[in-house]
C-alpha positions as CSV (number, residue, x, y, z in Angstrom):
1,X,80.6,109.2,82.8
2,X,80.7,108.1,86.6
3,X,77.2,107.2,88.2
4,X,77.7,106.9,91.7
5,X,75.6,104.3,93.6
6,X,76.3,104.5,96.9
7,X,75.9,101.9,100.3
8,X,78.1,104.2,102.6
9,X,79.7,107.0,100.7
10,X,79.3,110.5,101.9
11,X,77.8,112.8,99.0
12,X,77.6,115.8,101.1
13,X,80.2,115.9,103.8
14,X,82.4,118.7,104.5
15,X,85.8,117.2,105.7
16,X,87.3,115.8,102.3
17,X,90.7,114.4,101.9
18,X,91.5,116.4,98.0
19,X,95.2,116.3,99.3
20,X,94.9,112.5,98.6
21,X,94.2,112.3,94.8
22,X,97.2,113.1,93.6
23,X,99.0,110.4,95.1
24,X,96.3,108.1,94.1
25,X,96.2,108.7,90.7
26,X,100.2,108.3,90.8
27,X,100.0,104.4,92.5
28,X,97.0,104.1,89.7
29,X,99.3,104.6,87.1
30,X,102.2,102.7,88.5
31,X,100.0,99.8,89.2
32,X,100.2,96.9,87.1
33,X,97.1,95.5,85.6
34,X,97.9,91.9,86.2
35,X,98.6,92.1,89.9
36,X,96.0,91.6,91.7
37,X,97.5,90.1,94.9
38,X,95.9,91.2,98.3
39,X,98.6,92.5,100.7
40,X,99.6,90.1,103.6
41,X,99.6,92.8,106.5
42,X,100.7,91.6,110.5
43,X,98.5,94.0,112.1
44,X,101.6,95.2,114.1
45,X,100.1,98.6,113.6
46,X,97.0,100.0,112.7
47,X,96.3,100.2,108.5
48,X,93.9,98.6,106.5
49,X,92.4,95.1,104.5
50,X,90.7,94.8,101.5
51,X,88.6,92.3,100.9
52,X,87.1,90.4,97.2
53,X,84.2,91.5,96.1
54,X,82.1,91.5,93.1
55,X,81.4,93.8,90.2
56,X,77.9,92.8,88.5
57,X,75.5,94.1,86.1
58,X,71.8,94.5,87.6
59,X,69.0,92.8,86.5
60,X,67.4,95.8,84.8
61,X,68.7,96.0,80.9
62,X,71.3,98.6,81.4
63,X,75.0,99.1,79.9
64,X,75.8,99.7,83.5
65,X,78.2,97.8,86.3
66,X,77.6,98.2,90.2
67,X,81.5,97.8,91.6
68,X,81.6,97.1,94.9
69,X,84.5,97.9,97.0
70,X,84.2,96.5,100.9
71,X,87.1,96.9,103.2
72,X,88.2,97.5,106.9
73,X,89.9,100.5,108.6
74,X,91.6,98.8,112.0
75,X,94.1,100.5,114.9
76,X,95.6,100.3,117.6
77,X,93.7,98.7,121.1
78,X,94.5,97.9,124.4
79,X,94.6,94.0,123.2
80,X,97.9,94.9,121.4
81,X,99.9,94.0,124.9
82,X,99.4,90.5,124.1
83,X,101.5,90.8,121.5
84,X,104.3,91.2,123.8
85,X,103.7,88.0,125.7
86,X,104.3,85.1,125.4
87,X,102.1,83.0,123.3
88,X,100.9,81.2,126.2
89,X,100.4,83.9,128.2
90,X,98.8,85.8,125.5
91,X,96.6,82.3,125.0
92,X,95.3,82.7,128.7
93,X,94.3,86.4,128.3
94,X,91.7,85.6,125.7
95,X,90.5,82.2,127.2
96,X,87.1,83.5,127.0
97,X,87.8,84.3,123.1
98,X,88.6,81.0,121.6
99,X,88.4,78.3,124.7
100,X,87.6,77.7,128.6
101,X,90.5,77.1,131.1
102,X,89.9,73.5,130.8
103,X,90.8,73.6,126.8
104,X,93.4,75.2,127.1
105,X,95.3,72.4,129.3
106,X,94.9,70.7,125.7
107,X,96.1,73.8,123.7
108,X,98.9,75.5,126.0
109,X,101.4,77.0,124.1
110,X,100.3,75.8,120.6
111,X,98.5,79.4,119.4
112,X,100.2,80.6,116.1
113,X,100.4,84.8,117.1
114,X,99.7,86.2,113.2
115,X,96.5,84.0,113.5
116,X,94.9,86.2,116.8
117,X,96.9,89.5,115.5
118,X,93.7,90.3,113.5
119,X,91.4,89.6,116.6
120,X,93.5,92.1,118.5
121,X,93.4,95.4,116.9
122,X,90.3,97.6,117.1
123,X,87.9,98.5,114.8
124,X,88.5,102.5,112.8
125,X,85.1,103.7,113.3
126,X,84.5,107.3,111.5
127,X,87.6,107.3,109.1
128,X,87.6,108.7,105.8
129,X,88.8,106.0,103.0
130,X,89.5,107.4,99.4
131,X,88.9,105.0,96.5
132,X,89.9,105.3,93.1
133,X,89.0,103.4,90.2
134,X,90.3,104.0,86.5
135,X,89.8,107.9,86.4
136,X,87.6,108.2,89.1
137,X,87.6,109.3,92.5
138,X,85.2,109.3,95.7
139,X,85.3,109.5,99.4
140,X,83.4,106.5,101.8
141,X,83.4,106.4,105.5
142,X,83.6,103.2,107.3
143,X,80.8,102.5,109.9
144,X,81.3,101.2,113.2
145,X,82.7,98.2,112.4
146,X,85.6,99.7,111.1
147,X,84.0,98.9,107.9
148,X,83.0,100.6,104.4
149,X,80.9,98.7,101.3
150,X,80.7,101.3,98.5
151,X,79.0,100.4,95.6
152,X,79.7,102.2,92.3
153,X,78.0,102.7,88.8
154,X,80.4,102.2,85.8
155,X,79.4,102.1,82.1
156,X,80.0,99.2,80.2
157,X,83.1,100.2,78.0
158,X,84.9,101.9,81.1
159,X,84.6,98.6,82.7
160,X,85.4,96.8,79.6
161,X,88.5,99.3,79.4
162,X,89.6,98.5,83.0
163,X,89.1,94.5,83.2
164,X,91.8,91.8,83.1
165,X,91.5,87.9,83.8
166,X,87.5,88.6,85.1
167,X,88.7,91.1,87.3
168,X,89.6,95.2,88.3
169,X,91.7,96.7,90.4
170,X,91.3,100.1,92.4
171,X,93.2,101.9,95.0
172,X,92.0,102.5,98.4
173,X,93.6,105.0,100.8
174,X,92.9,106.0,104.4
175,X,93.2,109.1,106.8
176,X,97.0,108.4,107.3
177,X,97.5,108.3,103.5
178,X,98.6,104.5,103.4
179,X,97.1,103.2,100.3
180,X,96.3,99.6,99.6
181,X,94.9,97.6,96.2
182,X,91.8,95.8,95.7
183,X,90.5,93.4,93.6
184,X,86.4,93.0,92.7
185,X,85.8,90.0,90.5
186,X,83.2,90.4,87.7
187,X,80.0,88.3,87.2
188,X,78.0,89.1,83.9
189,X,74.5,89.3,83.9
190,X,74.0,85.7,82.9
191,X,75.5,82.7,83.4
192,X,75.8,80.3,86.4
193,X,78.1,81.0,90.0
194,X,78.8,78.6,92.6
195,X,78.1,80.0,96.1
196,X,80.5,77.7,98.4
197,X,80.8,77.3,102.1
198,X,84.5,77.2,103.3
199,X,84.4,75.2,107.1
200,X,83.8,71.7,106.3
201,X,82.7,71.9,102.8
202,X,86.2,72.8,101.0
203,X,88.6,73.5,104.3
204,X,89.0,71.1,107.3
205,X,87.4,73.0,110.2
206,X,85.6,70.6,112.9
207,X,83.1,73.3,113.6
208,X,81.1,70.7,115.9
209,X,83.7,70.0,118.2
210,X,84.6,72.9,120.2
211,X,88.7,72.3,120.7
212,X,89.3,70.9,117.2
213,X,87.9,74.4,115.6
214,X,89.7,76.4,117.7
215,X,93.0,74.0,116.7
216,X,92.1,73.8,113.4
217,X,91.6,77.8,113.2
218,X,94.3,78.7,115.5
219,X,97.4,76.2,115.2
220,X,97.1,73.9,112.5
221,X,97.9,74.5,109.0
222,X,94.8,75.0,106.8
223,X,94.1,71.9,105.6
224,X,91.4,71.2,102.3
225,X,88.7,68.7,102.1
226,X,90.3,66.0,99.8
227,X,88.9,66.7,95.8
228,X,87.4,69.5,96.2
229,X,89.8,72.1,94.6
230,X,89.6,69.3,91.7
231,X,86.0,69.2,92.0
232,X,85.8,73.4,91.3
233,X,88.2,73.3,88.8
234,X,86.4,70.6,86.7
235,X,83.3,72.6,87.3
236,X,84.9,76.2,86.1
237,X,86.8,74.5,83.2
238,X,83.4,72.8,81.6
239,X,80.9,75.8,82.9
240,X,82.8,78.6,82.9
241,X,81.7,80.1,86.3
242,X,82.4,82.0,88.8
243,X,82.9,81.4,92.0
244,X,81.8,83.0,95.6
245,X,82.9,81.9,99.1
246,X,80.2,83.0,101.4
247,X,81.6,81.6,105.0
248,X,80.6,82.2,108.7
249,X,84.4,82.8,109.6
250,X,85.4,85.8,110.9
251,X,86.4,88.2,108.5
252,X,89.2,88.9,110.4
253,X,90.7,85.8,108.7
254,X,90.4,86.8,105.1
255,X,94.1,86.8,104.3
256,X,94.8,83.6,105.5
257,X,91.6,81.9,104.0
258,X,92.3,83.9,100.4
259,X,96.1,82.3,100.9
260,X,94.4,78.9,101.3
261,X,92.4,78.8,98.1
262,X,95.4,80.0,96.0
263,X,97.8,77.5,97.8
264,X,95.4,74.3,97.6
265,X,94.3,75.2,93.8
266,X,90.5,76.2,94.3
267,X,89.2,78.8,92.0
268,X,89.7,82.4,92.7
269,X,86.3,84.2,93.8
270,X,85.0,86.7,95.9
271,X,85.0,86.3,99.5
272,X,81.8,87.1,102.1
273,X,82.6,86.4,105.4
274,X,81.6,88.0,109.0
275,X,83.2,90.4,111.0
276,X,84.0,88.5,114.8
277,X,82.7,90.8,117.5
278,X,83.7,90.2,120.8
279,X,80.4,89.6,122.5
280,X,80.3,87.0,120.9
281,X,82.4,85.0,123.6
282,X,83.7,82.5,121.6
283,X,84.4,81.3,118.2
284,X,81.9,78.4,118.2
285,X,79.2,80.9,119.1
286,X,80.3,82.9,116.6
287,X,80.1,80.6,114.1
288,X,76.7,78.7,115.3
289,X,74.6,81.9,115.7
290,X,71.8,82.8,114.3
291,X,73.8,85.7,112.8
292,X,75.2,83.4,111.0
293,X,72.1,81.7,109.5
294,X,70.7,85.2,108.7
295,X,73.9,86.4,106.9
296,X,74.3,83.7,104.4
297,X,70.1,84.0,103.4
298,X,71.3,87.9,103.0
299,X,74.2,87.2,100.7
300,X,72.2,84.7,98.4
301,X,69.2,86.8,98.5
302,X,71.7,89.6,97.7
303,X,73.3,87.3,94.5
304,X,69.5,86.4,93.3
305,X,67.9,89.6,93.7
306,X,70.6,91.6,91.8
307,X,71.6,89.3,88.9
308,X,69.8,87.3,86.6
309,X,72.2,84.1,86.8
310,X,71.5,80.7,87.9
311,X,73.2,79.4,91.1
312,X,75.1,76.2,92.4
313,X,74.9,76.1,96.2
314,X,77.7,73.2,98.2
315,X,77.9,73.2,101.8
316,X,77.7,70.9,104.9
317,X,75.9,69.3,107.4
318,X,77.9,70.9,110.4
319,X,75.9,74.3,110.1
320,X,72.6,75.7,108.8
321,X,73.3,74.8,105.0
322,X,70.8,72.7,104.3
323,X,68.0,75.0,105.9
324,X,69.9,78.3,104.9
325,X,69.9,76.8,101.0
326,X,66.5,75.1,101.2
327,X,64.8,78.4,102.2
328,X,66.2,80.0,99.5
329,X,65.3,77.7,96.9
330,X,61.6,78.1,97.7
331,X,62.3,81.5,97.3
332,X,63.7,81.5,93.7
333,X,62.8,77.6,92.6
334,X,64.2,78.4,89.3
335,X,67.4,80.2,89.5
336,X,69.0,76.9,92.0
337,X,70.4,74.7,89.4
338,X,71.8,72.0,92.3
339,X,72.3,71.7,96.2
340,X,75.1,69.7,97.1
341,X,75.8,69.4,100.7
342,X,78.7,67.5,102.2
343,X,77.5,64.7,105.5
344,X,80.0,65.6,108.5
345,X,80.4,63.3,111.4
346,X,78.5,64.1,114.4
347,X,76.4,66.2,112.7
348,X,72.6,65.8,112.5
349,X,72.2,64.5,109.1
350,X,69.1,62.4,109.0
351,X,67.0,61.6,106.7
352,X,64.0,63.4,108.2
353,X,66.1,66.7,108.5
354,X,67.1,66.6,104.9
355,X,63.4,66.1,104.5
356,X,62.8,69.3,106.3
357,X,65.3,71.2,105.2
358,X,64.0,70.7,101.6
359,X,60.5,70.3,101.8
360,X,58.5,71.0,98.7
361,X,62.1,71.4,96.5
362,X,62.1,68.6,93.9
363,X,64.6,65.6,95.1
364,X,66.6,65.3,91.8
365,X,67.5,68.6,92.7
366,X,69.5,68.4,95.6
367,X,72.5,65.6,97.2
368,X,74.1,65.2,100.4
369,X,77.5,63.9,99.9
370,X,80.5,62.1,101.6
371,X,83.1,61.8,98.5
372,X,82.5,64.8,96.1
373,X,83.6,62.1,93.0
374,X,80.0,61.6,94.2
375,X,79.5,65.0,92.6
376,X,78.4,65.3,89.2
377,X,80.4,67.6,86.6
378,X,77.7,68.4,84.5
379,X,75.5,71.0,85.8
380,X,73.1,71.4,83.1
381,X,71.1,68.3,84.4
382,X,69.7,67.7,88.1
383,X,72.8,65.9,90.0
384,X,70.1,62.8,90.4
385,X,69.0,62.1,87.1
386,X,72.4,62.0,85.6
C-alpha cells in the first residue's frame, strides 16, 4: 500500500493528466534497473532536470520510507537570443550576470555556451509533472521556481523490492509528455553520512576572487581539490556511508557538477544545491548571501531532524562553513561526529574566528585543514585525539 506524504503534490485538483500513465508505466517496464544515469540535456528547448535526492526512513519506529523526488520544469525565454550570438556577444548581454565591463576585458570570448544555456531558459511555473515509482502513480505541480519536491511514503518491502546499488529509480513526465528518470539515493535509519561542500572543499572554485569564480565556473574545466576523491573513497570503503553534496551553486549547474564527481572518482550522493535567481546580480552574490548561509543550516537541520544517523561535516574557509556547521553542532552536540574545514587563501581564517565559529563545541572535535592526508580515516574517534 502507497502512503502519500506530500511537500507539493496536489491531492485535490481537477486538471489531471490520466492520459499519461500508460506511457509511464510502459518506460517503467522498459527501464533497466541498473541505469541510473541523469540525462545530459542542452536546454536548446524547454523540458525538464532531475536532480539526486534522498529516500530515508524517519526517526519514528516505522517500516516506512519518505522518497523524495525534486526536479525542475524550464522553457523557453526571451534570454534564448543569446544563443544565437556569438559567444562574446552573448558574454556582454549578461555582464551584469557573471562580471562588470571591466572583467570582461579579461574574459572576452572565453565563455563555454552549454555552461550559461541553463541560466538562459525560464522557469515552468504552474505545470503538471507525473511521477511514477514501482506501481505507483501521482500528480505534483512545480512552484514558481519552476520547481517540484514531492515526498512519498513507501513500505519497507516495496522499497526493498525496488532498490539496487543504494538506490531507486522513477519516472517523471511533464505537460508535453516528455518523460525523464530519476535517481533518489537511500540512507537507512542509522549509520553515519558525510554532508560535503563542493566550491573549494572538493572542486576548485576561487569563490573569493570575483573573476577566477566566474572562470573557474564559466570556462575552465572543472578541476578537483587534489586527494579528496581519495579521501571519500577511503572514508565510504572503511564506514560505509553515504554521501551528500549540499553546495551554494546554482542548481542550474547540477549536470555538470554530477558529471564532475563521477569523472574525478568522488562517491556518488545526493545533490542540494540553489536555484540562481536573477536578482541576484551576480554569481558572487549569489553565492555569498545570506541565502546561502540560511540554506545549508536548512538542509542539515533537514538531515538531523528527519534521521537518527550521525553526521561528518567538510567544508572551507571561503564561505560560512565554519559558522553554518558550528551553529549546528550546538544544536545537535551529539549527532556531529567531526568538522573538517579546508583553510583557503585570502580567506579569513584566524584563529579567533575558528574560536567563534565553534564556541562551546569541544576542540578534538573539529580541524581546519590545508592537505586532507591531514584528515583522519577513522571516524569513530575525534579527528584530534587520534
Amino acid at each position: 500500500m502507497l502512503i502519500i506524504s506530500i511537500d507539493a503534490v496536489n491531492h485535490n485538483r481537477e486538471k489531471r493528466i490520466p492520459y499519461l500513465w500508460g506511457k509511464i508505466q510502459d518506460k517503467v517496464r522498459n527501464v533497466t534497473s541498473d541505469k541510473f544515469d541523469i540525462d545530459n540535456r542542452r536546454f536548446d528547448e524547454e523540458d525538464m532536470l532531475l536532480f539526486t535526492d534522498i529516500g530515508f526512513q524517519p526517526q519514528a519506529n516505522t517500516d516506512n520510507w519518505n522518497l523524495v523526488c525534486h526536479g525542475w520544469r524550464y522553457q523557453g525565454s526571451k534570454r534564448n537570443k543569446f544563443l544565437g550570438m556569438s559567444t562574446s556577444s552573448a558574454a556582454e548581454l549578461i555582464a551584469h550576470f557573471v562580471a562588470n565591463n571591466e572583467q570582461l576585458l579579461y574574459l572576452n570570448n572565453s565563455f563555454q555556451r552549454d555552461r550559461l544555456k541553463p541560466f538562459l531558459v525560464g522557469d515552468g511555473f504552474n505545470k503538471l509533472i507525473g511521477i511514477t515509482i514501482g506501481n505507483h502513480s501521482l500528480t505534483t505541480t512545480t512552484d514558481s521556481e519552476g520547481e517540484f519536491h514531492a515526498v512519498l511514503t513507501y513500505p519497507n518491502d516495496e522499497v526493498n523490492q525496488l532498490k539496487k546499488d543504494g538506490a531507486i529509480s522513477y519516472i517523471a513526465v511533464d505537460d508535453n509528455n516528455r518523460t525523464l528518470e530519476g535517481v533518489i539515493r537511500l540512507i537507512e535509519r542509522h549509520g553515519l553520512s558525510v554532508i560535503s561542500d563542493i566550491d573549494d572543499t572538493i572542486k576548485i572554485s576561487e569563490v573569493l576572487d570575483k573573476i577566477r569564480l566566474i572562470a573557474n565556473t564559466f570556462i575552465q574545466p572543472f578541476k578537483p581539490v587534489p586527494g579528496m576523491a581519495t579521501l571519500y573513497q577511503q572514508w565510504k570503503k572503511r564506514h560505509n556511508c553515504t554521501f551528500h553534496y549540499l553546495s551554494a551553486m546554482p542548481d542550474q549547474l547540477f549536470t555538470l557538477t554530477n558529471e564532475f564527481i563521477d569523472k574525478n572518482n568522488f562517491p556518488i550522493g545526493s545533490f542540494h544545491m540553489r536555484h540562481f535567481h536573477w536578482t541576484s546580480k551576480s554569481i558572487f552574490n549569489f553565492v555569498h548571501s545570506q541565502s546561502t548561509f540560511n540554506h545549508k543550516l536548512k538542509y542539515l537541520r533537514y538531515f538531523l531532524s528527519n534521521t537518527m544517523r550521525d553526521f561528518v561535516l567538510i567544508g572551507d574557509s571561503g564561505e560560512k562553513d565554519p559558522e553554518v556547521y558550528g551553529l549546528i553542532t550546538r544544536e545537535y552536540p551529539e549527532r556531529i561526529r567531526a568538522i573538517f574545514i579546508r583553510r583557503i587563501s585570502g580567506s579569513l581564517s584566524s584563529d579567533s574566528r575558528f574560536a567563534q565559529a565553534f564556541k562551546n563545541i569541544p576542540q578534538e572535535k573539529w580541524m581546519i585543514f590545508d592537505d586532507p592526508k591531514q584528515i583522519p580515516i577513522d571516524l569513530t574517534k575525534p579527528p584530534r585525539t587520534q
